[in-house]
TIGU-485297 format. One record per residue (C-alpha): residue number from 1; residue in three letters; x, y, z. Coordinates in nm, 4 decimals, padded with zeros to 6 digits. Layout:
<recs>
(rec NUM; ALA; (X; Y; Z))
...
</recs>
This chain:
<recs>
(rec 1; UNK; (10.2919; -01.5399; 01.9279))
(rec 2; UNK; (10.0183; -01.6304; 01.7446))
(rec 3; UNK; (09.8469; -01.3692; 01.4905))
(rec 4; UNK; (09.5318; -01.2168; 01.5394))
(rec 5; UNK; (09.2589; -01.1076; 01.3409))
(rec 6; UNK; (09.1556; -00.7213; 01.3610))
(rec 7; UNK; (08.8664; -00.6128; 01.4313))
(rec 8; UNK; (08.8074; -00.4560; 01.0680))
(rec 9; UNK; (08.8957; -00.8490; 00.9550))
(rec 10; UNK; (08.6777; -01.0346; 01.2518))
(rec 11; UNK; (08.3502; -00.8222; 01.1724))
(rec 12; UNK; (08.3871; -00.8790; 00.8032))
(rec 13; UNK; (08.4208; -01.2470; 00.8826))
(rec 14; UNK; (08.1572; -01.2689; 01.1442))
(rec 15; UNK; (07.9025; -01.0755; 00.8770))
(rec 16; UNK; (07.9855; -01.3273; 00.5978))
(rec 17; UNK; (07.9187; -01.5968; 00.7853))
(rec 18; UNK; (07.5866; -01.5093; 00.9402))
(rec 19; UNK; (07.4669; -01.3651; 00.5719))
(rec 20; UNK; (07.5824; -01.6850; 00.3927))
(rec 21; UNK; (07.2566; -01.8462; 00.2210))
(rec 22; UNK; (07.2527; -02.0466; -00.0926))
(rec 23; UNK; (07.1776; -01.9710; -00.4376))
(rec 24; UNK; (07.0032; -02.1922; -00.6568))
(rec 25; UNK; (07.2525; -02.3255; -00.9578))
(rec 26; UNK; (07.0015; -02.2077; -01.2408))
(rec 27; UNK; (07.0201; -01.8385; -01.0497))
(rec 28; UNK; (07.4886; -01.8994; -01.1149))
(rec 29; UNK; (07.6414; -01.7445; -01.3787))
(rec 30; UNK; (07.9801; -01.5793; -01.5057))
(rec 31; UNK; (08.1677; -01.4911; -01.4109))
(rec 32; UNK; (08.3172; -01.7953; -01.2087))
(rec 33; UNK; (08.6442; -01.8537; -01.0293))
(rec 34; UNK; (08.9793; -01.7765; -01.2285))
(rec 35; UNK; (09.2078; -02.0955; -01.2024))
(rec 36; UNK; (09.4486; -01.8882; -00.9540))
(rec 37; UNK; (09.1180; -01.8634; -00.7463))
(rec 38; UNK; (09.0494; -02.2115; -00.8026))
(rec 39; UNK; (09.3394; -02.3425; -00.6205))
(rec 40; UNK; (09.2647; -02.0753; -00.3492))
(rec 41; UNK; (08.9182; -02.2504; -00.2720))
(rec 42; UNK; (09.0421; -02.6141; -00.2858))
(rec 43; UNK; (09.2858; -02.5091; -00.0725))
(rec 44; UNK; (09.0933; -02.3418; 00.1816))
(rec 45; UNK; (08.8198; -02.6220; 00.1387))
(rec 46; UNK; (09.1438; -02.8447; 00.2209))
(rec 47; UNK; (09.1486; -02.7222; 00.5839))
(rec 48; UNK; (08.9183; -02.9121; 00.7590))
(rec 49; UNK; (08.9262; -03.1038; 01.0668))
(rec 50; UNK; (09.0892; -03.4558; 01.0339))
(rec 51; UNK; (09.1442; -03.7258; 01.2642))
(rec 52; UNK; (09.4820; -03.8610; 01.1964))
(rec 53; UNK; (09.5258; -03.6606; 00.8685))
(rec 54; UNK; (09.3996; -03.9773; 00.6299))
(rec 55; UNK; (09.2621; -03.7046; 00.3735))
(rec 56; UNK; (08.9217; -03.9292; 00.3265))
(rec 57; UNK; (08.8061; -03.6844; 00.0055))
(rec 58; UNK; (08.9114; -03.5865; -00.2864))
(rec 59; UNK; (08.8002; -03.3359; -00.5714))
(rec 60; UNK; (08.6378; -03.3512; -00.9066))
(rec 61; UNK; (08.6520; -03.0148; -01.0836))
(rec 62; UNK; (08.3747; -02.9894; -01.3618))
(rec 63; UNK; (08.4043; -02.6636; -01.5716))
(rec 64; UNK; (08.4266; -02.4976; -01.9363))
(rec 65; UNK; (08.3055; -02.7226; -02.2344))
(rec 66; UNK; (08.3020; -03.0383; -01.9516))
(rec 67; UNK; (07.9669; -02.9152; -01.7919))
(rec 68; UNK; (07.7832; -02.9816; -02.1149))
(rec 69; UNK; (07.9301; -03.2940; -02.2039))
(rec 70; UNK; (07.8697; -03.4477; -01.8368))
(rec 71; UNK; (07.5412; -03.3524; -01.8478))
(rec 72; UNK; (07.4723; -03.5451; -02.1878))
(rec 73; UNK; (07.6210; -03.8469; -02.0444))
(rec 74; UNK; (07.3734; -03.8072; -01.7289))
(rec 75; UNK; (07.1147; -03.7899; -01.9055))
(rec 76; UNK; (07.1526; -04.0636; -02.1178))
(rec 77; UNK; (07.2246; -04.2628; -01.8042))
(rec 78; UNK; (06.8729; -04.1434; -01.6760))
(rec 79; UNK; (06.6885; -04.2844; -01.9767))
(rec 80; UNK; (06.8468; -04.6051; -01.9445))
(rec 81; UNK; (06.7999; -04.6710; -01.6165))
(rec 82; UNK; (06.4347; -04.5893; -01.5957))
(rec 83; UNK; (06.2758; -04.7794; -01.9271))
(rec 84; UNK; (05.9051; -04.8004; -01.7348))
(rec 85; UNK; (05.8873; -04.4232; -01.6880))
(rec 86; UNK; (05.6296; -04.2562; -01.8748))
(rec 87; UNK; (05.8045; -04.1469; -02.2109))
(rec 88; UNK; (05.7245; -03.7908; -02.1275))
(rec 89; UNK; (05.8254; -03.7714; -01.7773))
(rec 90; UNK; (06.1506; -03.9711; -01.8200))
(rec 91; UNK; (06.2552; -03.6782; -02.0970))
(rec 92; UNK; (06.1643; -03.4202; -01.8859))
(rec 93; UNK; (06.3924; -03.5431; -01.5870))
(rec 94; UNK; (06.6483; -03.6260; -01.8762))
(rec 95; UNK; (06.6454; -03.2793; -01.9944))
(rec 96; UNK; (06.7206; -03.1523; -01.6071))
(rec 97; UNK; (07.0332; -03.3801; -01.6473))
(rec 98; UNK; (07.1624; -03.2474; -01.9504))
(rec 99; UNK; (07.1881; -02.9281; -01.7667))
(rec 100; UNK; (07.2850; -03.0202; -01.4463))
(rec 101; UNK; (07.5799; -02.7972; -01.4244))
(rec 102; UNK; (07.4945; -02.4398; -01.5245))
(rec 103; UNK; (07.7265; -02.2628; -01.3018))
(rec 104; UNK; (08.0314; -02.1781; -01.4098))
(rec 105; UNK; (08.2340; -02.4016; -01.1446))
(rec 106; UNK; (08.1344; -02.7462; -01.0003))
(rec 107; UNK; (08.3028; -02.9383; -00.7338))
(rec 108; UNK; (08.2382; -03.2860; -00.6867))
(rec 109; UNK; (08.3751; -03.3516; -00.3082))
(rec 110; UNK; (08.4486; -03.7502; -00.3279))
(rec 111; UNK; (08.3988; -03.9075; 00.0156))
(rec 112; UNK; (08.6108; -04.2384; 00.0478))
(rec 113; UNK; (08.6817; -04.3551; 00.3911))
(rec 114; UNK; (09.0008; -04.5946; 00.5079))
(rec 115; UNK; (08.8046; -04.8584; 00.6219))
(rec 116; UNK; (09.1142; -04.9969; 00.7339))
(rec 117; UNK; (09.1965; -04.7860; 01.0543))
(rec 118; UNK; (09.0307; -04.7230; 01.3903))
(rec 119; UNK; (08.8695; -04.3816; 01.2795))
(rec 120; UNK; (08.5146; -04.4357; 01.2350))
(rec 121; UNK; (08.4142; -04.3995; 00.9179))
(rec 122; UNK; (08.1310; -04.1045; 00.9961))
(rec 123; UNK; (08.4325; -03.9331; 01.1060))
(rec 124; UNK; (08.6035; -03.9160; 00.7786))
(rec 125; UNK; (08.2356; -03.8252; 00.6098))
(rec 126; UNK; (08.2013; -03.5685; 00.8474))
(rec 127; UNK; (08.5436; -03.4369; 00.7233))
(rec 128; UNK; (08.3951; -03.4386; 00.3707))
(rec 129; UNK; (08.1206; -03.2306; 00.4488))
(rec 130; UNK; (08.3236; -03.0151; 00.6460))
(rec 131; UNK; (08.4757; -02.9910; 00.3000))
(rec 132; UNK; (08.1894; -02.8299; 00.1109))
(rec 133; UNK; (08.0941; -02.6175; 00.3679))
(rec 134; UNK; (08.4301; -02.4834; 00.3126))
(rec 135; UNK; (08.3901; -02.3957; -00.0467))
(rec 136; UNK; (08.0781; -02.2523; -00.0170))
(rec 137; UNK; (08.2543; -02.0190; 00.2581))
(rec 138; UNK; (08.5509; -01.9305; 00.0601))
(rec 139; UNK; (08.3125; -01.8629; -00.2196))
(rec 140; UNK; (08.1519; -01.6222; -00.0027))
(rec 141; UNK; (08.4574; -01.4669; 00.0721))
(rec 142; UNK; (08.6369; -01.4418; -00.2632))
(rec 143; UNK; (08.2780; -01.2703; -00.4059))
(rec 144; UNK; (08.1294; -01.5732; -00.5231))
(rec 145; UNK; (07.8334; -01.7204; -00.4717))
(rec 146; UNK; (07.7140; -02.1386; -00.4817))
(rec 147; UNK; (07.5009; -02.3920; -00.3093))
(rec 148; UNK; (07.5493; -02.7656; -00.2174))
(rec 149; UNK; (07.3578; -03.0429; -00.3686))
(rec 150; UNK; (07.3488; -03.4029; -00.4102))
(rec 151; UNK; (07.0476; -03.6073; -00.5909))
(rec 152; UNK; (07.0523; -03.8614; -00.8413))
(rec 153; UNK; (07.3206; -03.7804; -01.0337))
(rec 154; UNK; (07.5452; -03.8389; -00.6916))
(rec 155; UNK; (07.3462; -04.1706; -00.6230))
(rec 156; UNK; (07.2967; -04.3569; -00.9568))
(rec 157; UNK; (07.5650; -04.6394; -01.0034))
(rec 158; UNK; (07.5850; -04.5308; -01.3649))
(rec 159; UNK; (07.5771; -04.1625; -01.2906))
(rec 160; UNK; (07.8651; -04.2383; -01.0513))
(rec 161; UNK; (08.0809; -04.4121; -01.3131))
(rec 162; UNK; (08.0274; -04.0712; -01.5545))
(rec 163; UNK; (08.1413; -03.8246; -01.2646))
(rec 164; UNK; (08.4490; -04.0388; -01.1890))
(rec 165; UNK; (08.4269; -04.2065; -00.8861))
(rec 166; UNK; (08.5521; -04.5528; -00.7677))
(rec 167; UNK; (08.4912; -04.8085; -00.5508))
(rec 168; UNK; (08.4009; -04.7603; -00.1951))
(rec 169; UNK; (08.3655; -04.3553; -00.2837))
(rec 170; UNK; (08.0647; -04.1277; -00.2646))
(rec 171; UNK; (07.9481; -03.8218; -00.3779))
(rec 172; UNK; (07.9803; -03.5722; 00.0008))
(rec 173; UNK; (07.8544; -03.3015; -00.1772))
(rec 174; UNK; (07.7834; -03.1120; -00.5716))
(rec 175; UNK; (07.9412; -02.7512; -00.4913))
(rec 176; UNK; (07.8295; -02.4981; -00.7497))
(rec 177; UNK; (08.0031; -02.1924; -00.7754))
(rec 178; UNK; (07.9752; -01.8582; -00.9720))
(rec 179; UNK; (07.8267; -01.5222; -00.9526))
(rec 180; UNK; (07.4651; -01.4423; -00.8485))
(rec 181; UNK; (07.2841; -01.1761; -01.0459))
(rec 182; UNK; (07.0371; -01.1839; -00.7452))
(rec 183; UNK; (07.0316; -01.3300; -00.3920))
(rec 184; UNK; (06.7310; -01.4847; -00.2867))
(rec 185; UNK; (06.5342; -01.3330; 00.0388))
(rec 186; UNK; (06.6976; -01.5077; 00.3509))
(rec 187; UNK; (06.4641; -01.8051; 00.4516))
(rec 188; UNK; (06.3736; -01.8493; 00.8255))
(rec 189; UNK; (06.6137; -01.9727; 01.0341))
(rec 190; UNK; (06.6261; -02.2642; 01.3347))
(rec 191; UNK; (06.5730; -02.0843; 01.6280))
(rec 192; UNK; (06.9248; -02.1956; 01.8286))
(rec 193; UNK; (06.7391; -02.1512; 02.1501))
(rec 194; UNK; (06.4900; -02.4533; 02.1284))
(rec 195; UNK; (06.7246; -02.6461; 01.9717))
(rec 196; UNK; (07.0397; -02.5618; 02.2722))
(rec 197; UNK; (07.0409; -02.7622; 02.5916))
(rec 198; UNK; (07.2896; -02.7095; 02.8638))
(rec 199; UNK; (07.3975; -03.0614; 03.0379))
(rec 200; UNK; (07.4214; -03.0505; 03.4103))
(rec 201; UNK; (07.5113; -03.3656; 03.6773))
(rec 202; UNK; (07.2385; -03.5617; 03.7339))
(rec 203; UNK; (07.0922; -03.5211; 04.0855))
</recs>
């Protein structure tokens, strides 16, 4: 027969989930995943729905010594690619991409459809972001916290080249990941109700 969660197990679930909220990357720090946890989170983030099982994502794991040296590359992509920025402005933006990954974990979730079958392609995107929305909630569970971003570094041709990536892939999702110091207020919320409609037969 199929297992069960207990109750003790379900509540603790069912709180984590409606406390998750994000935490700015500036506000991540160490300690961050070990690499046994690691593996625990890809895997988790693994399990996600997927029509016909063609795995349309893969990870890029930025940590240790690799978050620095990324971040110099990004930067110098930034000041190459905008010369008729105001000198000033272009360093400033060029300094936010030298430290682009403070946390102590980054995920890069890689999006790359099979444009050759009949799944639609915002099918397999949709598994991608199912994907980070994963690792943010086994962050949450292992005691972790992180937030999901994108931005120019996961739209910029040469940015892309830096992080990895290939042909015909994009960036689903930036996960940072380490431990909060302090968790910002919760923000409002969408109220369900206005947003809920119930369908009924025409007539």
């Amino acid at each position: 027969m199929p297992q069960k969660l207990g109750a003790a197990s379900h509540e603790t679930l069912i709180e984590a989930l409606e406390a998750r909220r994000s935490v700015p990357a500036a506000g991540l720090s160490e300690p961050g995943p070990t690499p046994e946890e690691l593996d625990r989170l890809l895997a988790i983030a693994a399990r996600v729905p997927d029509h016909a099982m063609l795995v349309p994502w893969r990870f890029i794991v930025i940590e240790g010594d690799a978050r620095r040296a990324l971040g110099a590359l990004l930067a110098e992509a930034y000041r190459a690619g905008n010369p008729q920025m105001a000198p000033e402005k272009r360093e400033k933006f060029a300094g936010i991409m030298s430290r682009l990954f403070p946390a102590p974990l980054a995920v890069v979730v890689v999006s790359r459809p099979n444009r050759e079958t009949m799944i639609p392609v915002i099918e397999q995107e949709l598994s991608a972001g199912a994907v980070c929305m994963n690792l943010l909630l086994g962050a949450r569970a292992l005691g972790f916290s992180g937030i999901w971003v994108t931005g120019w570094a996961a739209n910029d041709p040469k940015a892309l080249a830096h992080i990895g990536l290939g042909e015909g892939e994009r960036v689903a999702g930036i996960v940072h990941i380490g431990t909060a110091a302090d968790v910002p207020a919760d923000r409002p919320r969408p109220d369900v109700a206005a947003l809920t409609t119930r369908w009924s037969p025409p007539g």
